[in-house]
N, C-alpha and C positions, 0 to 999 in steps of 0.2 A: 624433933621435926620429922616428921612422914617425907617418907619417898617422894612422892607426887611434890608437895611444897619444892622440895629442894630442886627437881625438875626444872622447874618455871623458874627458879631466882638462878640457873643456870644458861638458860636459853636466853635470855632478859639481857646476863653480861654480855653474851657473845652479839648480842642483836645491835647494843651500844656500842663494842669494840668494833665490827663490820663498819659501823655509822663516820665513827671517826675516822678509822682510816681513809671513807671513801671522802670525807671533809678534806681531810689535809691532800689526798692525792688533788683533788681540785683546785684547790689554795693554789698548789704549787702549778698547775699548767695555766690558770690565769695568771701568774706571777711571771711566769719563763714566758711566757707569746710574745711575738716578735712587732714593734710596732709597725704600722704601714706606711706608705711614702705619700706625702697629701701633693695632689697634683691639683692646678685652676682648672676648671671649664671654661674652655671661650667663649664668649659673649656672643651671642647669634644677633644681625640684623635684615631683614627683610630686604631682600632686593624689588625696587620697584622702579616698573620701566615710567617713560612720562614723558607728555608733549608737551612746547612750548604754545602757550595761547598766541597765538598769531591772527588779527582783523586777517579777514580773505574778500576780496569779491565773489558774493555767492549769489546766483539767478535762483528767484524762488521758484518750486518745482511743485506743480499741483498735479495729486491723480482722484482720478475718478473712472467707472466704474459703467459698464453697459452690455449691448447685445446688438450685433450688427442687423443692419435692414437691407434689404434691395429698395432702393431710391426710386429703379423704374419696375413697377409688377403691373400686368394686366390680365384682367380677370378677362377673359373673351366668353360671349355669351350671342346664341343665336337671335338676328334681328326679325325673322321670318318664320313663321312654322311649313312645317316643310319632313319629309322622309330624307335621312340620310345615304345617301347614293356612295359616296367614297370616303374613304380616310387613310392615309396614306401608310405602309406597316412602319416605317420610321417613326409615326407618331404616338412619342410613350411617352411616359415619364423617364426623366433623367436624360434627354435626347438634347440636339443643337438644332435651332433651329433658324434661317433668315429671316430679314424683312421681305414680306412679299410671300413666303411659302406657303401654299393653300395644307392648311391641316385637314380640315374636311369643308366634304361640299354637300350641299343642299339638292334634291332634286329641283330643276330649275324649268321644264316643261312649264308649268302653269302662269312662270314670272313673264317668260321669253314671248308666250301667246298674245301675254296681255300687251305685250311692248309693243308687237308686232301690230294691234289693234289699233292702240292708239296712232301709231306712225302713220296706217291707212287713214285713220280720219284726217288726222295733217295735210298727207297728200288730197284727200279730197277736198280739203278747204283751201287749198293751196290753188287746186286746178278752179275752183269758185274764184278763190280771186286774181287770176289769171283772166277770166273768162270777163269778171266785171269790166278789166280794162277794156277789149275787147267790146264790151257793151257801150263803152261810154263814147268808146269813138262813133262807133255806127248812131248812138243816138244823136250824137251830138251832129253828125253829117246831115242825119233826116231832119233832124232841128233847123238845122242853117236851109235845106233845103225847103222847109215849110215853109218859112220866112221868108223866102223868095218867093214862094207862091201868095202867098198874104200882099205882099207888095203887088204881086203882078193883079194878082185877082184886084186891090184899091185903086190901081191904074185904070181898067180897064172899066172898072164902075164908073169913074168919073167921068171918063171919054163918054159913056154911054148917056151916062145922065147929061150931061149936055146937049147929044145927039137927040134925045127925048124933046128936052126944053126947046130945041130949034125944029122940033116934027121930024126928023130923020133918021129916028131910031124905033124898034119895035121896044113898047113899055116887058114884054116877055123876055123878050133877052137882059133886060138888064137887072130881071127879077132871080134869072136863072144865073146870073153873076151874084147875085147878092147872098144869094143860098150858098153856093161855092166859095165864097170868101168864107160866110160862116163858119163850115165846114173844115174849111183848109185853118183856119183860126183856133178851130177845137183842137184841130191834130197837133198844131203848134205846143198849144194849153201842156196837151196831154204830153205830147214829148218833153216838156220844160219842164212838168211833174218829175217825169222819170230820172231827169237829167239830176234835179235836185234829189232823191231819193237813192244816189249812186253812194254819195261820202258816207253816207248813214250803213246802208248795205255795205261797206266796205271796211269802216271798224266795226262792225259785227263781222264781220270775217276775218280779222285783224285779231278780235280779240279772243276769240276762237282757237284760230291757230296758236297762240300764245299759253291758252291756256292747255290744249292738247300738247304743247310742246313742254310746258312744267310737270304734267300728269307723266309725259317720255322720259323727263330727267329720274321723275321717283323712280317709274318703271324701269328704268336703265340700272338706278342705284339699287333696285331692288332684284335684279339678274345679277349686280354685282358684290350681293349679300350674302347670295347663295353660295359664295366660295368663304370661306375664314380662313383668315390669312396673319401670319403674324404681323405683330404691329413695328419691331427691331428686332435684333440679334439677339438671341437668348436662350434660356434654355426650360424646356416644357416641366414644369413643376408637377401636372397634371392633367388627367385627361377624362372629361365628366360622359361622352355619348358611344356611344358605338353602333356600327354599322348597320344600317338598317331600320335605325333607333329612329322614332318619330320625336321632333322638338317643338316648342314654341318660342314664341320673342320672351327674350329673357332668360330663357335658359341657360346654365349655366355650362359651357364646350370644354374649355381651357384655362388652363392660368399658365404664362410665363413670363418668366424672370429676367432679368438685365442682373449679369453677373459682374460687367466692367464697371460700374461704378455702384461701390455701397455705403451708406450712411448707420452710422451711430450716434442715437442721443446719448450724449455723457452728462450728469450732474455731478456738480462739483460746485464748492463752498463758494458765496456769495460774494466774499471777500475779493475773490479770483476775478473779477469784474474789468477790474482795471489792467491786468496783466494777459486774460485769455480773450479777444475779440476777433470778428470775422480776418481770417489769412491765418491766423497764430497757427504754426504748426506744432503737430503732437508725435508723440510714439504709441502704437497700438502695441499690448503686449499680448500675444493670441498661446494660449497651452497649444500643443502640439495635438494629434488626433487620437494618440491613445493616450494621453494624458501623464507621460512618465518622463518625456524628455522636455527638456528646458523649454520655455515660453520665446517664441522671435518676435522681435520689434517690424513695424512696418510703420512706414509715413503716412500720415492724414493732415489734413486741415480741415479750421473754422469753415464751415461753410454760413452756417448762419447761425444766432446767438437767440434763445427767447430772452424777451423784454420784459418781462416778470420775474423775480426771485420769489420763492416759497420759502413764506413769510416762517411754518412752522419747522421745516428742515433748513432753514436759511441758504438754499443752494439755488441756484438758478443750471438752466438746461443749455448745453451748446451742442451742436449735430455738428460732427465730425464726416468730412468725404473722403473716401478711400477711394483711389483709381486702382484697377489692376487691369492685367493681357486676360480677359475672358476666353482665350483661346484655347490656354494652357488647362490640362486637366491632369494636374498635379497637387500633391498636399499643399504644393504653398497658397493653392486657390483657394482666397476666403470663400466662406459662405454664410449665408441669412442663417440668424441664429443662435450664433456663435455667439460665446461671453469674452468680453473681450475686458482689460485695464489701459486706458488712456492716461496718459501721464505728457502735463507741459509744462514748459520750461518759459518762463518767465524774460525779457528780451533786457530786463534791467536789471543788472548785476549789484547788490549792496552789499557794501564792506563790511562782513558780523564775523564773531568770532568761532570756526565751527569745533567742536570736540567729540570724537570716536563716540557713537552713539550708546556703546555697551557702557561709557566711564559715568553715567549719567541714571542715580538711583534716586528715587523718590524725587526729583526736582534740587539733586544733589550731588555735586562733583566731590572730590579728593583733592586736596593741592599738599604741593610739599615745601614747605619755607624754606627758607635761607638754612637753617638749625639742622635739615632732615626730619621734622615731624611731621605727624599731617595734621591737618587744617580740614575742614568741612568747610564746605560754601558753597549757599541757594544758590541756583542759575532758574533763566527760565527760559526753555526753548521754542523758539518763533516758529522753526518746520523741521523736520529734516530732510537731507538730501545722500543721492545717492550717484558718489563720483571717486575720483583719483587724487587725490593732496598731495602727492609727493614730498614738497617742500615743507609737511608738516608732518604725515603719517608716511612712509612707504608703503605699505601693505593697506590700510585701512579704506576701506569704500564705504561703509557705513557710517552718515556723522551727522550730528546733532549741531543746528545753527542757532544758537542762541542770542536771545537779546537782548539780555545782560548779565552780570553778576560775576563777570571775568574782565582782566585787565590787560593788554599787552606782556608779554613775556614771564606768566605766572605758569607755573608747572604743576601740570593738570595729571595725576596718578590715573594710568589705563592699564593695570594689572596688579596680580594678585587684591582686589576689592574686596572681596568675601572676608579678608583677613585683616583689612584695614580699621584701627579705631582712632580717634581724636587723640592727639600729641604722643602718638604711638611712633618713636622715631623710626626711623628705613634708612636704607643704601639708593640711594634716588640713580637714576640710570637711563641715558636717552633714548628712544626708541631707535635712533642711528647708530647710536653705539652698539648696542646690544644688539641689532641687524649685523654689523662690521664684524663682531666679536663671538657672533651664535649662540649668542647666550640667552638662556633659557629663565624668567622671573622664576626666582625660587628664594628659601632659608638658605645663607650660605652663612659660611663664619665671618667675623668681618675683620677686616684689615686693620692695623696698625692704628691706634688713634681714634677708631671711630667708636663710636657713640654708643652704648648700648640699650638694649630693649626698653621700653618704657613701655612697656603690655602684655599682652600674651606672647611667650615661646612658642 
């Protein structure tokens, strides 16, 4: 056998003696290990808090949605064309302004002439019929006076003409009577003419002055044009002319506003018909004016309802009236504009059963039986509302008013949900209790006796 061979069949034994030994040392520390002490885990159950379903009297709560108006806005526009003579420096936008205060005025020379014109024709028709009366007496005197001569002048014919008939009268005289009656007869005529020609002259002067006196009223109204004036209490939105500026009728001066009372069309569901009508009061919810602090409530009412519902949004419109102090020129002053949420309250209270709005997933509550498990069961919620229960939630203002699928005194799970599944048992826990005790919904261990897991740990 060579060197080299006997090498290898050398290295070979020692490769297998290493092997075994590290065998048996192994044996033996698996053999010697010490056993360990088997201890239980305890059975984990879910603590879960939960309200007793309780019917409540709940007043149904509608909101809806809009943009406030000014109720009184007046566009002022010149009735006159005319050069603008004045306007007052208070008048600007954003200003207060009275009933009555002239914003701007009109050059009024050309109105005032005309007035004055007409007023002189008046008096001269006035002094005509003044003077008719006047007339009618003196004719009416010459009249009676003629008539006395007609009489005397037929007297005196007849005397004569007798005097003739007996030869003791010249036929000349009683020719130059006859002529004279004539005469004094015409005069008569002619005065009787005039006498009747007076009533006639006299509403033509009547009617005259009547109408020069409606031509004074325009003219009057039309020197009283030339001022623009506010129409109430308000405040100047804008201001369209400026000094010097030439207008015409129509033009467009001023617009302002009536800040004390303002209107909101709200729409809201159709349904809401019989609960929202003219008086129903609301709360307006207004954002603040930079937009980061909380929304304030203010009072409105129904003022008037439309009598149409839209047929394709199923909602009908009601205009909500806001009163405020116009006076005040502070944030809490609404303004036109403004988006506002109207929310009303319902005046007839129905007994439904409400539940913590958050406990309420897919059209689906949690309850816990008798046993500790939970239970699934459809509800279906008619509105919600947003108020204080006390006697059913402490903390809770958010709730869901359902209109059915819940029973008197069924224990409705409102925490840990995310972790909730069907006859997954719990530690069920009242929401009073767990208020009184500070306890927090969580995995705790569970007490003596109870129940253990039937789901996920």
């Amino acid at each position: 056998m060579s060197v080299a061979v006997l090498r290898l069949v050398v290295r070979g034994a020692i490769a297998l003696v290493l092997l075994g030994v590290a065998s048996a040392i192994a044996f033996a520390l698996y053999s010697s290990r010490p056993e360990p002490t088997r201890r239980d885990e305890p059975d984990l159950a879910r603590l879960v808090t939960y309200i007793e379903a309780t019917p409540t009297p709940i007043a149904r709560v509608w909101d809806g949605y809009g943009t406030l108006e000014a109720k009184r806005v007046s566009n002022l526009s010149a009735e006159l064309s005319g050069r603008i003579v004045e306007r007052d420096a208070r008048v600007e936008a954003g200003n207060r302004v009275l009933a009555g205060d002239v914003l701007v005025r009109i050059e009024a020379t050309e109105y005032e002439q005309r007035l004055e014109n007409i007023r002189e024709s008046i008096r001269a028709w006035t002094a005509q019929l003044e003077n008719l009366s006047v007339e009618r007496a003196s004719i009416g005197d010459s009249l009676a006076l003629a008539n006395d001569a007609v009489s005397i002048t037929r007297t005196e014919i007849a005397r004569l003409e007798n005097a003739v008939a007996r030869s003791g009268a010249s036929q000349i005289e009683l020719d130059r009577l006859r002529k004279e009656l004539t005469a004094v007869e015409r005069t008569a005529r002619d005065l009787r003419r005039q006498l009747d020609l007076l009533p006639e002259r006299e509403a033509e002067l009547r009617s005259r002055i009547s109408a020069e006196e409606a031509n004074a009223r325009v003219a009057e109204l039309n020197v009283e044009r030339t001022e623009i004036r506010a129409p109430f209490d308000g405040v100047i939105e804008s201001v369209s002319v400026e000094l010097g500026e030439r207008v015409s009728p129509g033009q467009m001066v001023a617009r302002i506003v009536d800040l004390s009372t303002l209107e909101a069309p709200i729409r809201i569901p159709a349904s809401a018909g019989e609960d929202v009508t003219i008086g129903t009061r609301a709360v307006l919810s207004v954002a603040s004016a930079d937009g980061l602090n909380a929304s304030r409530g203010v009072e409105a009412r129904v003022a008037r309802v439309s009598p149409v519902a839209d047929p394709q949004t199923r909602t009908i419109e009601v205009f909500l009236e806001v009163e405020q102090n116009a006076s005040l020129d502070t944030e809490e002053l609404l303004r036109p504009g403004r988006f506002v949420t109207a929310r009303f309250e319902s005046a007839r209270a129905i007994e439904r059963i409400p539940v913590p709005r958050g406990s309420v997933r897919a059209d689906r509550v949690f309850l816990i039986n008798d046993e500790g498990r939970i239970e699934v069961r459809s509800v279906r919620v008619l509105h919600h509302a947003e108020r204080v229960l006390e006697s059913i939630h402490p903390r809770e203002t958010q709730w869901a008013v359902l209109a059915d699928g819940l029973a008197r005194g069924q224990r409705v799970a409102v925490s840990n949900l995310d972790e909730l599944s069907p006859n997954l048992t719990v530690r069920p826990l009242s929401v009073f209790e767990a208020q009184s005790r500070d306890v927090e919904p969580s995995i705790v261990p569970a007490i003596s006796g109870a129940a253990t897991t039937g789901g996920d740990s």
